[in-house]
Predicted model as a PDB file, atoms N, CA, C, CB and O in Angstrom, pLDDT in the B-factor column:
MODEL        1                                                                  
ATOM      1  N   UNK A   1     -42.403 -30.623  20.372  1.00 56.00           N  
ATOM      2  CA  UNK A   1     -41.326 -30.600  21.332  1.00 56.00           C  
ATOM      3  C   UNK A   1     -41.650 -29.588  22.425  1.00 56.00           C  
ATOM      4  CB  UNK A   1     -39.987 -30.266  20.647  1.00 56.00           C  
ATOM      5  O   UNK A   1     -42.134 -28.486  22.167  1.00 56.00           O  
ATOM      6  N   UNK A   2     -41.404 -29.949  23.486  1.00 64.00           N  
ATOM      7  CA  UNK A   2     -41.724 -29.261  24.903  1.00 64.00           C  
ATOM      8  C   UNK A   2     -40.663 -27.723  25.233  1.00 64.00           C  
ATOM      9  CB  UNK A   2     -41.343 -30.640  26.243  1.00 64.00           C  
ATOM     10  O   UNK A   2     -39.658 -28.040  25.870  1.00 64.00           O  
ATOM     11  N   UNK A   3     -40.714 -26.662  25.008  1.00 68.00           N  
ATOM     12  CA  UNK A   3     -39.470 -25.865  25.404  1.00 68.00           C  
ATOM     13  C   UNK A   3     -39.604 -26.642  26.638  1.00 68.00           C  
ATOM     14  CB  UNK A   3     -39.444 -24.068  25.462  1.00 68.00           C  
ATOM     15  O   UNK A   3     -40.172 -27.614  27.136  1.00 68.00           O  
ATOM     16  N   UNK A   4     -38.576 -25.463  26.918  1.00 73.00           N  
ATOM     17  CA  UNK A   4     -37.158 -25.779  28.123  1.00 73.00           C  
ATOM     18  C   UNK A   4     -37.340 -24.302  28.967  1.00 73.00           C  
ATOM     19  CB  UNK A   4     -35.062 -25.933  27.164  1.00 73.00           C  
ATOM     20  O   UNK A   4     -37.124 -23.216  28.428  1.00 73.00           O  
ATOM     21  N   UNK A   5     -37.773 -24.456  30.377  1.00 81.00           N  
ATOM     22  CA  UNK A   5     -37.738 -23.538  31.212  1.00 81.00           C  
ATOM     23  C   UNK A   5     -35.998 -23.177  31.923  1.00 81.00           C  
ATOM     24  CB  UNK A   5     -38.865 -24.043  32.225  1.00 81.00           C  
ATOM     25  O   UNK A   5     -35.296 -23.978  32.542  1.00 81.00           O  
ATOM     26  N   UNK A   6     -35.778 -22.207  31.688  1.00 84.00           N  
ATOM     27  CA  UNK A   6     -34.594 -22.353  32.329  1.00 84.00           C  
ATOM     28  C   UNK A   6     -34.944 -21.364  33.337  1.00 84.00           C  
ATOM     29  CB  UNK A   6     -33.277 -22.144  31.496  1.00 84.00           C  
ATOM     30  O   UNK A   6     -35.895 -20.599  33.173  1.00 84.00           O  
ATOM     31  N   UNK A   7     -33.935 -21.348  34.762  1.00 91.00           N  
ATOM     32  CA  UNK A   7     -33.806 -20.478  35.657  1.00 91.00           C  
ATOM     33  C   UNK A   7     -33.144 -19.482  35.330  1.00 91.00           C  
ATOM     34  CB  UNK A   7     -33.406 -20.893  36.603  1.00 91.00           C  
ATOM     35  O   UNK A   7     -32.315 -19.716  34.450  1.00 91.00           O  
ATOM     36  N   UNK A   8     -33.203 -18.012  35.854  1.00 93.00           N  
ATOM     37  CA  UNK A   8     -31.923 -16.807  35.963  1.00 93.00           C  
ATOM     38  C   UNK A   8     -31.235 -17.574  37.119  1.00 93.00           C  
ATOM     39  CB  UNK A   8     -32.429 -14.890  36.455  1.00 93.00           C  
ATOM     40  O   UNK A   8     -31.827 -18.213  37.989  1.00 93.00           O  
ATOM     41  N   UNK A   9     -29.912 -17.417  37.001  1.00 96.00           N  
ATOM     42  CA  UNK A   9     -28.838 -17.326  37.595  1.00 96.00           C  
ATOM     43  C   UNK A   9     -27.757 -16.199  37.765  1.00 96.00           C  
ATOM     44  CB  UNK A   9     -28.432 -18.153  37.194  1.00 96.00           C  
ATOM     45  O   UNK A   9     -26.792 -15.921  37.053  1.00 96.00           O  
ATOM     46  N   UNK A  10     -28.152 -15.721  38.758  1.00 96.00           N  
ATOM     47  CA  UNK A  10     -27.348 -14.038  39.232  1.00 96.00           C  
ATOM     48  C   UNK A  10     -26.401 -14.350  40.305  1.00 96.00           C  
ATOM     49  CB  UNK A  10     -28.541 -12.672  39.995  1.00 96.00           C  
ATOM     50  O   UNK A  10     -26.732 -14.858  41.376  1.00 96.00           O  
ATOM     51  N   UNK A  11     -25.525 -14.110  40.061  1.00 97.00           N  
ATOM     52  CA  UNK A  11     -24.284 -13.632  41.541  1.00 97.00           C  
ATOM     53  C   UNK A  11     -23.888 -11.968  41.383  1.00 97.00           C  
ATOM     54  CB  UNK A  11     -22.314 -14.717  41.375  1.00 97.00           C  
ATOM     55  O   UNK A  11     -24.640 -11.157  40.842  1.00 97.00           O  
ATOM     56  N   UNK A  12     -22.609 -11.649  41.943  1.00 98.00           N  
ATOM     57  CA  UNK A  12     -22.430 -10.600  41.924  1.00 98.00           C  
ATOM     58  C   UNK A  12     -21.968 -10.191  40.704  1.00 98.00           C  
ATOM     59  CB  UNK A  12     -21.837 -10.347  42.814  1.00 98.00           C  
ATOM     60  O   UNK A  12     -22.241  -9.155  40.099  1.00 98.00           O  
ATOM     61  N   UNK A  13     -20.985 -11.412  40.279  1.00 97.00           N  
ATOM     62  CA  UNK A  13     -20.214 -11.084  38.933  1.00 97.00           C  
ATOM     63  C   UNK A  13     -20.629 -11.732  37.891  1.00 97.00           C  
ATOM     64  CB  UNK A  13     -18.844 -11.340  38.943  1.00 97.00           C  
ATOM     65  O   UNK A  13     -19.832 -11.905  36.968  1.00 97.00           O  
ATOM     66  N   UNK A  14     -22.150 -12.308  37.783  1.00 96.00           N  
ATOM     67  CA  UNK A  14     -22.464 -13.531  36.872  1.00 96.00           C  
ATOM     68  C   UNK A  14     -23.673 -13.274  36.787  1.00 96.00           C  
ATOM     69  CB  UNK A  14     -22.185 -14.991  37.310  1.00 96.00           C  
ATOM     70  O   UNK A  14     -24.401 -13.323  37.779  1.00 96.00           O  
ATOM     71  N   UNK A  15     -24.250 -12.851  35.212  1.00 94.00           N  
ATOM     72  CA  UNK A  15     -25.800 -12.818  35.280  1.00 94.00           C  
ATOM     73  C   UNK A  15     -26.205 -13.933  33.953  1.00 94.00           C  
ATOM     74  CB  UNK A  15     -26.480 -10.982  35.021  1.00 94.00           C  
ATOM     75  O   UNK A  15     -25.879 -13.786  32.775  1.00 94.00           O  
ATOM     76  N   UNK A  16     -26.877 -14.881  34.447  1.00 94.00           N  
ATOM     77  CA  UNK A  16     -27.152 -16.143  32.924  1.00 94.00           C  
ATOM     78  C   UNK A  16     -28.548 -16.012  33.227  1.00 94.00           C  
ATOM     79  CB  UNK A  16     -26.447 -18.217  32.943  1.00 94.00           C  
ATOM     80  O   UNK A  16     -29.090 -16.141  34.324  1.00 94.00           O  
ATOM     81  N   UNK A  17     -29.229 -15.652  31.753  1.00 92.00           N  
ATOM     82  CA  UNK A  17     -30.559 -15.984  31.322  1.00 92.00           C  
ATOM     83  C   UNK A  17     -30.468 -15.836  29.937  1.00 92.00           C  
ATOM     84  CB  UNK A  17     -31.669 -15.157  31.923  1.00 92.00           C  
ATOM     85  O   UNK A  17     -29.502 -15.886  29.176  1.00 92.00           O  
ATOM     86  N   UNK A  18     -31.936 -15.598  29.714  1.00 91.00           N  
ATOM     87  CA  UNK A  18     -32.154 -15.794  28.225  1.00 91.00           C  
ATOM     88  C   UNK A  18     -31.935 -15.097  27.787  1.00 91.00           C  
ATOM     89  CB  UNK A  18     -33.051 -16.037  27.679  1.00 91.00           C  
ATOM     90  O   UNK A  18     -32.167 -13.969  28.222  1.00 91.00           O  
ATOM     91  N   UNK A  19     -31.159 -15.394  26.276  1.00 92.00           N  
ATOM     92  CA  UNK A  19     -31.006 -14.519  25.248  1.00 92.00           C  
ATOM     93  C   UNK A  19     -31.925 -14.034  24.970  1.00 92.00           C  
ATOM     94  CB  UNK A  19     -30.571 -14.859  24.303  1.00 92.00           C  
ATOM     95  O   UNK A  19     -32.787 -14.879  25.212  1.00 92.00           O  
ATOM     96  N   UNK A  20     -32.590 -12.809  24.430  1.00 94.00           N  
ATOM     97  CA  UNK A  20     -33.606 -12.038  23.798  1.00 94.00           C  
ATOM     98  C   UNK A  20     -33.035 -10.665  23.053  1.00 94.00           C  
ATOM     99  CB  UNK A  20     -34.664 -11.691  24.912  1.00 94.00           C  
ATOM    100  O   UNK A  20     -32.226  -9.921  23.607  1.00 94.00           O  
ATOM    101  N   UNK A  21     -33.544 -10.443  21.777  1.00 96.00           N  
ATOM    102  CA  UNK A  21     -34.027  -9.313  20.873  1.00 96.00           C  
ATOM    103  C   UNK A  21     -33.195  -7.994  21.505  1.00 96.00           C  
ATOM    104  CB  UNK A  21     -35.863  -9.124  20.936  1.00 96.00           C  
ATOM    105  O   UNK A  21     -32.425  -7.257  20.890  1.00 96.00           O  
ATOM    106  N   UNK A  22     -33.556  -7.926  22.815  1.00 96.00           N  
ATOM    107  CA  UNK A  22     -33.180  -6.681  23.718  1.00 96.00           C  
ATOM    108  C   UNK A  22     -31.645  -6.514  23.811  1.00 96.00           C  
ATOM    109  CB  UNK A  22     -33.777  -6.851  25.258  1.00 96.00           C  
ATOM    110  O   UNK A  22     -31.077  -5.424  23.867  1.00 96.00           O  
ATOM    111  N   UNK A  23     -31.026  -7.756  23.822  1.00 97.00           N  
ATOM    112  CA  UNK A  23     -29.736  -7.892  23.883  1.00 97.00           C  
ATOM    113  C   UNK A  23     -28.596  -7.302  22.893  1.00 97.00           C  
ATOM    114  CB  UNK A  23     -29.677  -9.074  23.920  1.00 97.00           C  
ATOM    115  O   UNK A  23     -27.372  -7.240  23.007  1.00 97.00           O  
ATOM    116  N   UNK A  24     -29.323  -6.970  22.066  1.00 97.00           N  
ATOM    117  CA  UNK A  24     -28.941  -6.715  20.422  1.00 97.00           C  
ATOM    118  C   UNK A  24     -27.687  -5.523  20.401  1.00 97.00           C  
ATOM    119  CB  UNK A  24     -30.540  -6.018  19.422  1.00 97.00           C  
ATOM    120  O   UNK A  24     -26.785  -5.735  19.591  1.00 97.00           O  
ATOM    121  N   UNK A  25     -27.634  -4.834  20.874  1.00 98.00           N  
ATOM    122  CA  UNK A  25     -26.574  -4.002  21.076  1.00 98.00           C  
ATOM    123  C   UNK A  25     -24.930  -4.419  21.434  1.00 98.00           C  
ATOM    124  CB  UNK A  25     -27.085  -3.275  22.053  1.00 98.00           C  
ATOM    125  O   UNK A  25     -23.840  -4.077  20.976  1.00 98.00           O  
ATOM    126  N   UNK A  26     -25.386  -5.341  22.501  1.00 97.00           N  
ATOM    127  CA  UNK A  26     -24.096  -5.879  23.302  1.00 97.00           C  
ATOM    128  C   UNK A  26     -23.845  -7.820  22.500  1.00 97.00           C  
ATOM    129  CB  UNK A  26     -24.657  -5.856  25.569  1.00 97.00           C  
ATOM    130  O   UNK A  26     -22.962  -8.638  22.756  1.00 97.00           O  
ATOM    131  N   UNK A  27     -24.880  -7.911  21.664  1.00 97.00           N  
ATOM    132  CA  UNK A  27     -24.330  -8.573  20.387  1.00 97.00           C  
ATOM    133  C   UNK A  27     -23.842  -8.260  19.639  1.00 97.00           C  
ATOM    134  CB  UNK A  27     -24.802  -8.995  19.778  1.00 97.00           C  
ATOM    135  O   UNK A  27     -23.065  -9.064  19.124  1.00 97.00           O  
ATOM    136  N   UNK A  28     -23.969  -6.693  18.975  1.00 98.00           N  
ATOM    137  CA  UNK A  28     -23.589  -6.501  17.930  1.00 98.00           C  
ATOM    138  C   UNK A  28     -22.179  -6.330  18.333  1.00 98.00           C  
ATOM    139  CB  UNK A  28     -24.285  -5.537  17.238  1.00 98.00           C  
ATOM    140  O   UNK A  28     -21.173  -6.756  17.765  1.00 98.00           O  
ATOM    141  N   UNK A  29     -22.313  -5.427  19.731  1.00 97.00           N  
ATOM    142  CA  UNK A  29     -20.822  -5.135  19.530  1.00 97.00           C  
ATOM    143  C   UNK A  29     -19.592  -6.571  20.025  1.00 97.00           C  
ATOM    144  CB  UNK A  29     -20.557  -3.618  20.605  1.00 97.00           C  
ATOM    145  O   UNK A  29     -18.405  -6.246  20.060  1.00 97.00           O  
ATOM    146  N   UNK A  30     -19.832  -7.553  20.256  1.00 96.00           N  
ATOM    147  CA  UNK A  30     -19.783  -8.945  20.831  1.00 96.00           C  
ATOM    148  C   UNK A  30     -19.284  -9.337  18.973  1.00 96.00           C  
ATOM    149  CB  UNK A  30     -21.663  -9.743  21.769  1.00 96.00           C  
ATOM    150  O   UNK A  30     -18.090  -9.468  18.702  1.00 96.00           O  
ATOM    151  N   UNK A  31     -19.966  -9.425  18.283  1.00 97.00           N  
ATOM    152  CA  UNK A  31     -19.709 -10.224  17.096  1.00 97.00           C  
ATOM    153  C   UNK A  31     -19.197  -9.331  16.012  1.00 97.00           C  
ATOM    154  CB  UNK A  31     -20.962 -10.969  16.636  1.00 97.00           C  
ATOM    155  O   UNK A  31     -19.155  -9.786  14.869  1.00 97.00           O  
ATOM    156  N   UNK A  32     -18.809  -8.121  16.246  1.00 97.00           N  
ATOM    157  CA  UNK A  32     -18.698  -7.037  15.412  1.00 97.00           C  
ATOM    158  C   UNK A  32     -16.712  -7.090  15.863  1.00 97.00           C  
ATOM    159  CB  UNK A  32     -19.969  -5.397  15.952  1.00 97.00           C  
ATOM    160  O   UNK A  32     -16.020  -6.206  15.356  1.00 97.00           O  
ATOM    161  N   UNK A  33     -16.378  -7.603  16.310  1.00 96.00           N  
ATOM    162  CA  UNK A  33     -14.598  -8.260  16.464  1.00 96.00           C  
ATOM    163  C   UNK A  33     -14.272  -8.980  15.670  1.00 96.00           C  
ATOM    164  CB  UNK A  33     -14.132  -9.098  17.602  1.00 96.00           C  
ATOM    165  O   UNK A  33     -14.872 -10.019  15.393  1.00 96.00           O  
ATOM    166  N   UNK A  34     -13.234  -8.569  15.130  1.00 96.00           N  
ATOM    167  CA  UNK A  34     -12.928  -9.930  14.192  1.00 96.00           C  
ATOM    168  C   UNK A  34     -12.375 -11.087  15.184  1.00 96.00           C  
ATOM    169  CB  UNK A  34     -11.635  -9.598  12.891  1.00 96.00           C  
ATOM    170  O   UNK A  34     -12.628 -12.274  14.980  1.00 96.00           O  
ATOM    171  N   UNK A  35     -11.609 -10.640  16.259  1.00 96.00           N  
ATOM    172  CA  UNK A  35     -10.834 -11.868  16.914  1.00 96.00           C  
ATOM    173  C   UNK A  35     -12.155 -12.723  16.855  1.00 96.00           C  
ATOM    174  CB  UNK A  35     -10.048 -11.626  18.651  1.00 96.00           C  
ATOM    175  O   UNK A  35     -12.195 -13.626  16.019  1.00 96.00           O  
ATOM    176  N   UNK A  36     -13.149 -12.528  17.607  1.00 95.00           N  
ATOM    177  CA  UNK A  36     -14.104 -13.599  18.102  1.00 95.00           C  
ATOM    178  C   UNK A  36     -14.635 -14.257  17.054  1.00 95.00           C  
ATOM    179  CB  UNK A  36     -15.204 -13.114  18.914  1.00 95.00           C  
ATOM    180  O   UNK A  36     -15.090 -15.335  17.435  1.00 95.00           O  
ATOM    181  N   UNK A  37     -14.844 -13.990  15.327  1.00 95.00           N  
ATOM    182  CA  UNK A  37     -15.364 -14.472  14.674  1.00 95.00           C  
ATOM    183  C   UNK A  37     -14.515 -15.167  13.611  1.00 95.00           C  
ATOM    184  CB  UNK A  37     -16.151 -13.724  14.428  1.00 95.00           C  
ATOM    185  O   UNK A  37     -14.917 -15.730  12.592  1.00 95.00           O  
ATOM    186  N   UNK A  38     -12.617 -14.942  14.271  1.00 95.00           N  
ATOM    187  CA  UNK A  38     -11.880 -15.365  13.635  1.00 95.00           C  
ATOM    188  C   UNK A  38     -11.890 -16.917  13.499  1.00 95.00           C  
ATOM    189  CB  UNK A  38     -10.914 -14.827  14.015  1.00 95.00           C  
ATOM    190  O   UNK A  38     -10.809 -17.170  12.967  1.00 95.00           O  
ATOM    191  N   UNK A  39     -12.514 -18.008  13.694  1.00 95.00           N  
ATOM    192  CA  UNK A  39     -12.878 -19.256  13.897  1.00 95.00           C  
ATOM    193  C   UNK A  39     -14.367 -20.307  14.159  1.00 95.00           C  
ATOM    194  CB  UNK A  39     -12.213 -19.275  14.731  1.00 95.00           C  
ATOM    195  O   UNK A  39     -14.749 -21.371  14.647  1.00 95.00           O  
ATOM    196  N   UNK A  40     -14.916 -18.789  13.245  1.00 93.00           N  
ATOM    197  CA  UNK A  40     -16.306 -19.208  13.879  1.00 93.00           C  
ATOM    198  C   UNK A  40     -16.626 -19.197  11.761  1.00 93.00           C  
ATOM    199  CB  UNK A  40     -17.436 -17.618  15.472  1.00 93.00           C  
ATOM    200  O   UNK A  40     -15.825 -18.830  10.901  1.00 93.00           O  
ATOM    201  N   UNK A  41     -17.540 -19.545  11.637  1.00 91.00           N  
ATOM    202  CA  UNK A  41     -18.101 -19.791  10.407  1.00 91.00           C  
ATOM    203  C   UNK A  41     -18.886 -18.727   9.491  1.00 91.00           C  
ATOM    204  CB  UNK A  41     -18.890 -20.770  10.664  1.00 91.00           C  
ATOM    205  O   UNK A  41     -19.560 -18.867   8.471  1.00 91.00           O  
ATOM    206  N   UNK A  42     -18.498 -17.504  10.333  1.00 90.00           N  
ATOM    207  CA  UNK A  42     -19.174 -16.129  10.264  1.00 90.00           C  
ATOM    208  C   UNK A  42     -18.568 -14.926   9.825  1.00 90.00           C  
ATOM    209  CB  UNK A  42     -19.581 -15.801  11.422  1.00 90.00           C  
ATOM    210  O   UNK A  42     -17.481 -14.702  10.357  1.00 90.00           O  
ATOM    211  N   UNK A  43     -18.873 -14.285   9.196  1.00 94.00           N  
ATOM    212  CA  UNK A  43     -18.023 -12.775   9.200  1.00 94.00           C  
ATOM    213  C   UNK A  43     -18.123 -11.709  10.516  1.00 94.00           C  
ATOM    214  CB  UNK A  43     -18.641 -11.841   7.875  1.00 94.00           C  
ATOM    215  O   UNK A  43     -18.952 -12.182  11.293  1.00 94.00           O  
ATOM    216  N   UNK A  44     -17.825 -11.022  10.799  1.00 97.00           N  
ATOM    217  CA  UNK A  44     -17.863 -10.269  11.619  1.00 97.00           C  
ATOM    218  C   UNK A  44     -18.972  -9.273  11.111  1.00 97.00           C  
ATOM    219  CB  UNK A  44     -16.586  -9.839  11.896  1.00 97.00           C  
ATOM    220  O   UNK A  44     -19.163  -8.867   9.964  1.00 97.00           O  
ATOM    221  N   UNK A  45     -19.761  -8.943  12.460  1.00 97.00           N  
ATOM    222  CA  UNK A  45     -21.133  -8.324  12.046  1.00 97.00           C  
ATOM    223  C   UNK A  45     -20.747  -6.871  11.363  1.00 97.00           C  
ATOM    224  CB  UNK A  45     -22.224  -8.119  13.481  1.00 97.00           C  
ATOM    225  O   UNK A  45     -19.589  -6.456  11.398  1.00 97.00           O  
ATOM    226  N   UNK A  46     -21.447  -6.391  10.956  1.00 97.00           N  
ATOM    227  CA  UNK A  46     -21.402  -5.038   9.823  1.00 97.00           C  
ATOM    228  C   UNK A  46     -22.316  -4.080  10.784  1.00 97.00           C  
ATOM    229  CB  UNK A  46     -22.273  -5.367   7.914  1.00 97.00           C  
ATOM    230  O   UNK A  46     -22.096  -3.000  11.331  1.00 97.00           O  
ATOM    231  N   UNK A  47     -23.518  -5.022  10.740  1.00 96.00           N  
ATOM    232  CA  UNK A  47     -24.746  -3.933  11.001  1.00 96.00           C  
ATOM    233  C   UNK A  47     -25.588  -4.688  12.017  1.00 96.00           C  
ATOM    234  CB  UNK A  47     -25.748  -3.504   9.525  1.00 96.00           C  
ATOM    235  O   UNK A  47     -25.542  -5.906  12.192  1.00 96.00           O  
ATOM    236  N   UNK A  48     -26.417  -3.765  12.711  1.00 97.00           N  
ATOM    237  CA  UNK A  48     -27.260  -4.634  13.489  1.00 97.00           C  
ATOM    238  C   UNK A  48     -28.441  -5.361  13.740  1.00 97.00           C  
ATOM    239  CB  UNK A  48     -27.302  -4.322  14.036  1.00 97.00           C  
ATOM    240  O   UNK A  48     -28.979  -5.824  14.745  1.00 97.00           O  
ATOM    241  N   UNK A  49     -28.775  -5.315  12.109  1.00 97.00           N  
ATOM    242  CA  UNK A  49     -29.514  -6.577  12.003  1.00 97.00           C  
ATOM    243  C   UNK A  49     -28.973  -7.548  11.961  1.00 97.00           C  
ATOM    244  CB  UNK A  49     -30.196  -6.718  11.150  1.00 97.00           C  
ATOM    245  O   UNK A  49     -29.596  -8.590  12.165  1.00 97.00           O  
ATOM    246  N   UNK A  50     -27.674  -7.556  11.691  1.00 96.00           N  
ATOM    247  CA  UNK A  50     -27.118  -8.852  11.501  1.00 96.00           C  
ATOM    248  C   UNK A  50     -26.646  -9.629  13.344  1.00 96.00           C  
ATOM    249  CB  UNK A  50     -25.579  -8.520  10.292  1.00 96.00           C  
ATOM    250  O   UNK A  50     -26.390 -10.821  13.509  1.00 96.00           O  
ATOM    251  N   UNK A  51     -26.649  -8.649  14.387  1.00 97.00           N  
ATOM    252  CA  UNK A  51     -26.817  -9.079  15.900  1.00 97.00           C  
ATOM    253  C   UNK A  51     -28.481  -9.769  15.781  1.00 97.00           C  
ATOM    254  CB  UNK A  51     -26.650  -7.471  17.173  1.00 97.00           C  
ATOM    255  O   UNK A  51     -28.590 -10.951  16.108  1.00 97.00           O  
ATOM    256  N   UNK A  52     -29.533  -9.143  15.392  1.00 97.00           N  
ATOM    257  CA  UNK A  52     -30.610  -9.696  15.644  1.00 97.00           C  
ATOM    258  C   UNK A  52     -31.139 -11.038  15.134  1.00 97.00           C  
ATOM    259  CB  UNK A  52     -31.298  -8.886  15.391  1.00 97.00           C  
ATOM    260  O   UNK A  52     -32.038 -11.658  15.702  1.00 97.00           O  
ATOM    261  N   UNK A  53     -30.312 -11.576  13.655  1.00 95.00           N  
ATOM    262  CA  UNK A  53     -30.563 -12.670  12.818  1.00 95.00           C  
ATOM    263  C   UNK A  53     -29.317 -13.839  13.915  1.00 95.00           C  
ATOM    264  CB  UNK A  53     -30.111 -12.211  10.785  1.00 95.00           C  
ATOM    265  O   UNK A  53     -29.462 -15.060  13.859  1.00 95.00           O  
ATOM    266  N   UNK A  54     -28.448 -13.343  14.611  1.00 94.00           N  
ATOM    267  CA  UNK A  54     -27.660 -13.684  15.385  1.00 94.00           C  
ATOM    268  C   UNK A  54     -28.783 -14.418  16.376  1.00 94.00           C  
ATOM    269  CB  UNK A  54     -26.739 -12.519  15.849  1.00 94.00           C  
ATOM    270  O   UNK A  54     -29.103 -15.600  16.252  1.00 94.00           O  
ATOM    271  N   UNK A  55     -29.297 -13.559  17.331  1.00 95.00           N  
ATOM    272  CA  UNK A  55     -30.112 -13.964  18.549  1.00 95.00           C  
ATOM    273  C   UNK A  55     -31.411 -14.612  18.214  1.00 95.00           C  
ATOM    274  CB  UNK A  55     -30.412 -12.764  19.421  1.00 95.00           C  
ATOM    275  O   UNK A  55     -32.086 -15.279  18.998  1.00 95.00           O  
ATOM    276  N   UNK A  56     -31.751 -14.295  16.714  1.00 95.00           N  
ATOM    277  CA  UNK A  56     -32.873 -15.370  16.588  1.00 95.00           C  
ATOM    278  C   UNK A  56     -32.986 -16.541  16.434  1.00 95.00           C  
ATOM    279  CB  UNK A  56     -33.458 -15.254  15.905  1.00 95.00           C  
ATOM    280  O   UNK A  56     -33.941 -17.247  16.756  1.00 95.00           O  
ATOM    281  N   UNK A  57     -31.686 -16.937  15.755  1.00 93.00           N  
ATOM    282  CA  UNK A  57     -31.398 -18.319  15.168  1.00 93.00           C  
ATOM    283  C   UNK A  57     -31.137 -18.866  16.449  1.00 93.00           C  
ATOM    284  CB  UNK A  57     -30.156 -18.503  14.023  1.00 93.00           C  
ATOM    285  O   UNK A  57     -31.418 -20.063  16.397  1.00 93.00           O  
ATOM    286  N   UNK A  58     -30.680 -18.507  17.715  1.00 90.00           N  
ATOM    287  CA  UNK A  58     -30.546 -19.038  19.205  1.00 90.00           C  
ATOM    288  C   UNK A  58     -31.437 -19.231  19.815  1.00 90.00           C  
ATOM    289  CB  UNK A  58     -29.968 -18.414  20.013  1.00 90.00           C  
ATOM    290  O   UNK A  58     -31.464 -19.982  20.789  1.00 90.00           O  
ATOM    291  N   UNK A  59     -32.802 -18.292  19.164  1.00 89.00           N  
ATOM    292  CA  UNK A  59     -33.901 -18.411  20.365  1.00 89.00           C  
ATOM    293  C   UNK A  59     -34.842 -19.407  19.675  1.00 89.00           C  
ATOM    294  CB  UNK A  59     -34.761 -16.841  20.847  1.00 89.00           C  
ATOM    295  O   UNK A  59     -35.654 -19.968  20.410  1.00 89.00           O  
ATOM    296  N   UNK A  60     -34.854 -19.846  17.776  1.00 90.00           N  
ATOM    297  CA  UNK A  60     -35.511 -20.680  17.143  1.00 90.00           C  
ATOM    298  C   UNK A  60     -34.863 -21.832  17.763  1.00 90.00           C  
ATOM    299  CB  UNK A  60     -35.509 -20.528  15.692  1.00 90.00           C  
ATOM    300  O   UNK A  60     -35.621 -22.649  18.284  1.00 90.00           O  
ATOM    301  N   UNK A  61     -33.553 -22.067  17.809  1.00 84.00           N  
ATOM    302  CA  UNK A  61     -32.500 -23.441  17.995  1.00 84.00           C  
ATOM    303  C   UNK A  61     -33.088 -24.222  19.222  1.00 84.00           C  
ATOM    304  CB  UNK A  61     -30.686 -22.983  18.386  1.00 84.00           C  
ATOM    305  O   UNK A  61     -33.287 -23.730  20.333  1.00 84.00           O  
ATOM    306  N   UNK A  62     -33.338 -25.537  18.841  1.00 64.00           N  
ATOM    307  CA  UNK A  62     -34.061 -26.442  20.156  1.00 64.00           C  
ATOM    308  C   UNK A  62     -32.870 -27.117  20.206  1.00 64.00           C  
ATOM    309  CB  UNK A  62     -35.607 -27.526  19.964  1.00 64.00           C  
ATOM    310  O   UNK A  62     -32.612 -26.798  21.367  1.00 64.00           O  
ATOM    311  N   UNK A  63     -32.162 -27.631  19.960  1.00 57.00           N  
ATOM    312  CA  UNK A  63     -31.190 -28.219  20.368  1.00 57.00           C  
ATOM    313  C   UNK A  63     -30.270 -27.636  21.166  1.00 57.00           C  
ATOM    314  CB  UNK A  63     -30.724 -28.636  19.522  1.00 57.00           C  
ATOM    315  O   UNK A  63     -29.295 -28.279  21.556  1.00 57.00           O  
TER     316      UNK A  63                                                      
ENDMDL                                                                          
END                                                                             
């Protein structure tokens, strides 16, 4: 299967690119809420490996 190039997309108030490893902080604290994980299939993160097993399974995911 071919990855997928995507573009950055920046405005003033909008930055979209790729998830990566680096991000791991502002995952953890992102999934470390219960509101946000109140409907999701997940516990709320503990620790921050558990942000990094987070961003990997996104960056393995081809679909």
């Amino acid at each position: 299967m071919t990855k997928m190039n995507y573009p950055v997309i920046e405005t003033d108030r909008l930055n979209l690119r790729l998830l990566t490893l680096e991000d791991r902080e502002a995952v953890f604290r992102h999934f470390s809420e219960e509101e946000v994980t109140r409907y999701m299939d997940i516990p709320p993160c503990r620790d921050i490996s558990e942000a990094d097993e987070i961003i990997q399974f996104h960056i393995d995911d081809s679909g």
